[in-house]
C-alpha positions as CSV (number, residue, x, y, z in Angstrom):
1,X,0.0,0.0,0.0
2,X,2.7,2.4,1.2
3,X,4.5,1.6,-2.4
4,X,1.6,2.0,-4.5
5,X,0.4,5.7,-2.8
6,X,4.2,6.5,-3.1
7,X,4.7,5.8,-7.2
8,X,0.9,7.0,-7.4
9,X,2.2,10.2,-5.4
10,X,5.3,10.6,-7.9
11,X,3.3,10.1,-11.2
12,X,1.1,13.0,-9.6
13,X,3.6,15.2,-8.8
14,X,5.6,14.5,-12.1
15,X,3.0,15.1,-14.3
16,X,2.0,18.6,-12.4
17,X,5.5,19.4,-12.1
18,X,5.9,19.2,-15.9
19,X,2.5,20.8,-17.5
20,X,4.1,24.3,-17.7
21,X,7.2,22.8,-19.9
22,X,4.3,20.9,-21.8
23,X,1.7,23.2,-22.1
24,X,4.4,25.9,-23.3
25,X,7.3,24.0,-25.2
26,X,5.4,20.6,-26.6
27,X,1.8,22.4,-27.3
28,X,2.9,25.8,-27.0
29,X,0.1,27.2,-25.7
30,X,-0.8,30.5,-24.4
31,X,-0.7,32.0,-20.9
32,X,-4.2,32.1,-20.9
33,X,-4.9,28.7,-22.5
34,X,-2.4,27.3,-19.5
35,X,-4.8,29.3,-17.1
36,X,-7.8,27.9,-18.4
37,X,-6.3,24.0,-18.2
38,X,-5.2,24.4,-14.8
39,X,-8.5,25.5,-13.8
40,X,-10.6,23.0,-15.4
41,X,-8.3,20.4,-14.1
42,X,-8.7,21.4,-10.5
43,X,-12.2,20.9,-11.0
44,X,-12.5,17.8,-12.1
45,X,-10.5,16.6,-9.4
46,X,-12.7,17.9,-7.1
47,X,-16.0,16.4,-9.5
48,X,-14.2,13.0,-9.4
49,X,-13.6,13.0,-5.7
50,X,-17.4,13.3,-5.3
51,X,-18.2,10.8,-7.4
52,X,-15.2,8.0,-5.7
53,X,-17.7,6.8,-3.4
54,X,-20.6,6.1,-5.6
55,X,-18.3,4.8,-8.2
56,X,-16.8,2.3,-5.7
57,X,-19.9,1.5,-4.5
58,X,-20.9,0.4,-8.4
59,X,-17.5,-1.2,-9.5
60,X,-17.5,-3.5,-6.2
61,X,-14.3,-2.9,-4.7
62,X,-12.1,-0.1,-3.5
63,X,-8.8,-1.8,-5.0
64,X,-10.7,-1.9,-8.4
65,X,-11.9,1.7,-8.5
66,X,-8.6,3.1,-8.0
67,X,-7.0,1.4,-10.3
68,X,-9.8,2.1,-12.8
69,X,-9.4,5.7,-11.6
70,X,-5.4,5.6,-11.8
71,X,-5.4,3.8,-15.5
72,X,-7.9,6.4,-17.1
73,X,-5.6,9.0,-15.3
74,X,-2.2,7.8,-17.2
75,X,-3.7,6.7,-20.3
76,X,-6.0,10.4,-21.3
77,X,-2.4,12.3,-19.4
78,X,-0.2,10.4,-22.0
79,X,-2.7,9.8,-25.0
80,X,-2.4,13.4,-26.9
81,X,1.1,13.7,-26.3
82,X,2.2,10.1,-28.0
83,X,-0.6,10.9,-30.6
84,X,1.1,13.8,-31.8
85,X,4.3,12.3,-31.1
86,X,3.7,9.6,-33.1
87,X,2.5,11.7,-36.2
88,X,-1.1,10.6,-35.7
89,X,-2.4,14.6,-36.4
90,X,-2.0,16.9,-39.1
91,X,1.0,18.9,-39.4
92,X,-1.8,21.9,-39.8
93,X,-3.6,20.8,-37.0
94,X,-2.0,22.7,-34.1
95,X,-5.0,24.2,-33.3
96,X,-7.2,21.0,-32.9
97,X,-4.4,19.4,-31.1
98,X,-4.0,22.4,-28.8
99,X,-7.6,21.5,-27.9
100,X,-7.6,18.0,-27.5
101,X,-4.9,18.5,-24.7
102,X,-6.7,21.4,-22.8
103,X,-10.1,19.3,-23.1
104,X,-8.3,16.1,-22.0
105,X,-6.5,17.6,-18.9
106,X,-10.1,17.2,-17.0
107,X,-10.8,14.8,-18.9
108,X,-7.6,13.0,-16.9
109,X,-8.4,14.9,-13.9
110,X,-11.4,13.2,-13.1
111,X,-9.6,9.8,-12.6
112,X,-7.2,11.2,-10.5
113,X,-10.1,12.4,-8.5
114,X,-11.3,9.0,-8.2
115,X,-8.2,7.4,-7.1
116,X,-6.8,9.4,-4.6
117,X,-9.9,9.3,-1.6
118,X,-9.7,5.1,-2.2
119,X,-6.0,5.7,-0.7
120,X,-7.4,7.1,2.3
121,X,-10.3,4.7,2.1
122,X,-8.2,1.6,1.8
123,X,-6.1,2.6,4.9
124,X,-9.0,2.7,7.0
125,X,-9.6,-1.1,6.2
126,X,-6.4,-1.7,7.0
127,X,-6.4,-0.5,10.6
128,X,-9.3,-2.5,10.7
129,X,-7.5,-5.9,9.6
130,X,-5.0,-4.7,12.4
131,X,-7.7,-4.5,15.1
132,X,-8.6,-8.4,14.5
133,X,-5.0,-9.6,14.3
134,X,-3.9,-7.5,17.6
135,X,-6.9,-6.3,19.3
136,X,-6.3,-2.5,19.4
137,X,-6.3,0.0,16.8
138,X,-2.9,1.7,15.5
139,X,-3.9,4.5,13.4
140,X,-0.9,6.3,14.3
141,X,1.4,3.7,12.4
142,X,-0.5,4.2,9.2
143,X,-0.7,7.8,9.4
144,X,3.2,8.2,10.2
145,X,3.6,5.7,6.9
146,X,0.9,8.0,5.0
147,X,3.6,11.3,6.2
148,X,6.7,9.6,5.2
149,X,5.1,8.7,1.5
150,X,4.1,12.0,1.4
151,X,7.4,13.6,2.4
152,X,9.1,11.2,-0.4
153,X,6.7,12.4,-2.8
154,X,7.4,16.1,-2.0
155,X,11.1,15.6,-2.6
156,X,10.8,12.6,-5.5
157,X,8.5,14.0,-7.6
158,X,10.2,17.6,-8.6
159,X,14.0,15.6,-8.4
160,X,12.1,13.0,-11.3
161,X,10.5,16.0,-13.3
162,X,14.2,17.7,-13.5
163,X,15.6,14.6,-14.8
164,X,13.1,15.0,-17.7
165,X,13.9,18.3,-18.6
166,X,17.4,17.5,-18.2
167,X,17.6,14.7,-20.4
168,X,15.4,16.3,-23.0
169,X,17.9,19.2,-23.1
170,X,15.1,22.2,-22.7
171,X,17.1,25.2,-20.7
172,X,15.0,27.0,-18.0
173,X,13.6,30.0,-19.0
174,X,14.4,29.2,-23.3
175,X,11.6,30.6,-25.5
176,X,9.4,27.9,-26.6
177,X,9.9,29.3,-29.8
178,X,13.8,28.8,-30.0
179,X,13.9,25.5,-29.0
180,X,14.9,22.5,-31.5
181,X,12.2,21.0,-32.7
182,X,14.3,17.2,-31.8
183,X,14.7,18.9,-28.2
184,X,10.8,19.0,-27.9
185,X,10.0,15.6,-28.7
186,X,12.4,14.2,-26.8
187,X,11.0,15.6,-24.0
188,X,7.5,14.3,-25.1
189,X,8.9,10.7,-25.3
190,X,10.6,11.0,-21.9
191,X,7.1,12.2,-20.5
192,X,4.4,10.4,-22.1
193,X,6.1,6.4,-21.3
194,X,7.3,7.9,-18.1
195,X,3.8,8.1,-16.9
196,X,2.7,4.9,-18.7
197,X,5.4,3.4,-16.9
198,X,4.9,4.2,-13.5
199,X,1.3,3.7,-13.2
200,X,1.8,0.5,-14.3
201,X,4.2,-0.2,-11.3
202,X,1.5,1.7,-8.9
203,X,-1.3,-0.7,-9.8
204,X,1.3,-3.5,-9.3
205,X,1.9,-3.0,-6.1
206,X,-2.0,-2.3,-5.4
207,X,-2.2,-6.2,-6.7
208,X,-1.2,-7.1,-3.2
209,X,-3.8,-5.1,-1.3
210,X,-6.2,-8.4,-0.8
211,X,-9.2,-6.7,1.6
212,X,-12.2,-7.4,-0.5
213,X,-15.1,-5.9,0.6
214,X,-16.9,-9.1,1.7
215,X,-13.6,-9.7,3.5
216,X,-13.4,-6.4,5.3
217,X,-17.5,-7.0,6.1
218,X,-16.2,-10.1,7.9
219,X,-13.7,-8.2,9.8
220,X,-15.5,-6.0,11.4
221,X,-18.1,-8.6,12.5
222,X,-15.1,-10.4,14.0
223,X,-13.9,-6.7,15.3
224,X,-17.5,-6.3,17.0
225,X,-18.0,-10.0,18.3
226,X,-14.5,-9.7,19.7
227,X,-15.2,-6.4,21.6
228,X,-18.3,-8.3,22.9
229,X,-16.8,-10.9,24.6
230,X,-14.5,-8.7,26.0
231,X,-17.1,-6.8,27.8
């Protein structure tokens, strides 16, 4: 669990560390077209955190929803920027593409929004499991596990996105406009895999987090009969 959240928290943080670079030097895009995707993104993750519970509730099992939410998170993030990479567009169609990205930023957004309350959901099952094996509750040891993931996160996730721009070769502060058009899609390879690629080790590690939701049911009923014939 405390993998998972951590690549999960590092795929986060790399794509937001990079959507300037992309939004400026691989769609070159305008301050006010970066505003308007950063905005829209925001709210979708704040639509697709509202709907995480009732989406759970219909796919079946928490595990199962955030992966859901985490794979249509990486594959819209990555999608238009192979696309174009891979000469799928137009050459004339900067414009469309320009779109496509800013439309599928909340489009992304939204799965994000799904995944990340089934961290905190999932955790909460797990104290559980800890109360039948040891008769007490330790919510302490999950939340100090929870601030050490996101303390690696904090530091990872910018230190990952530097590596990027390093080996793509785009100098801080270049105009878009002067940069080699070879430097650009290097970047975009580097990026669009990169995400790919470390989802895919996310929802890995999730394959390990065995409380299904009949199984945590059962829990608590032991949890409950337990406290019972204490008292």
């Amino acid at each position: 669990m405390v993998t998972a959240s951590i690549i999960f928290g590092i795929t986060q943080g790399l794509v937001q560390a990079l959507t300037l670079y992309t939004a400026s030097y691989f769609f070159e895009l305008s301050a006010a077209q970066t505003s308007v995707l950063a905005s829209l993104a925001v709210t979708s993750i704040v639509i697709g955190s509202l709907l995480s519970q009732p989406l759970s509730k219909l796919i079946g099992e928490k595990r199962t929803t955030f992966v859901v939410g985490l794979a249509w998170y990486s594959v819209v993030t990555s999608s238009i920027i192979l696309l174009k990479l891979l000469g799928v567009f137009p050459e004339d169609a900067d414009q469309l593409v320009n779109t496509l990205y800013i439309i599928s930023a909340p489009v992304s957004a939204l799965g994000l929004g799904v995944a990340i309350p089934m961290m905190g959901a999932m955790v909460a099952d797990i104290t559980d499991e800890h109360e039948r094996l040891h008769g007490g509750r330790q919510k302490g040891i999950y939340h100090a596990a929870g601030s050490f993931a996101a303390k690696l996160i904090g530091g990872a996730a910018p230190m990952f996105a530097g590596y990027v721009i390093s080996l793509s070769g785009i100098t801080a502060g270049a105009d878009p406009s002067s940069v080699p058009e070879e430097v650009i899609n290097r970047f975009g390879w580097i990026q669009g895999p990169s995400i790919l690629i470390l989802s895919a080790f996310a929802i890995g590690a999730m394959s390990f987090y065995n409380l299904s939701r009949a199984r945590h049911a059962a829990i608590l009923q032991e949890v409950a009969a337990n406290k019972a014939a204490a008292s």
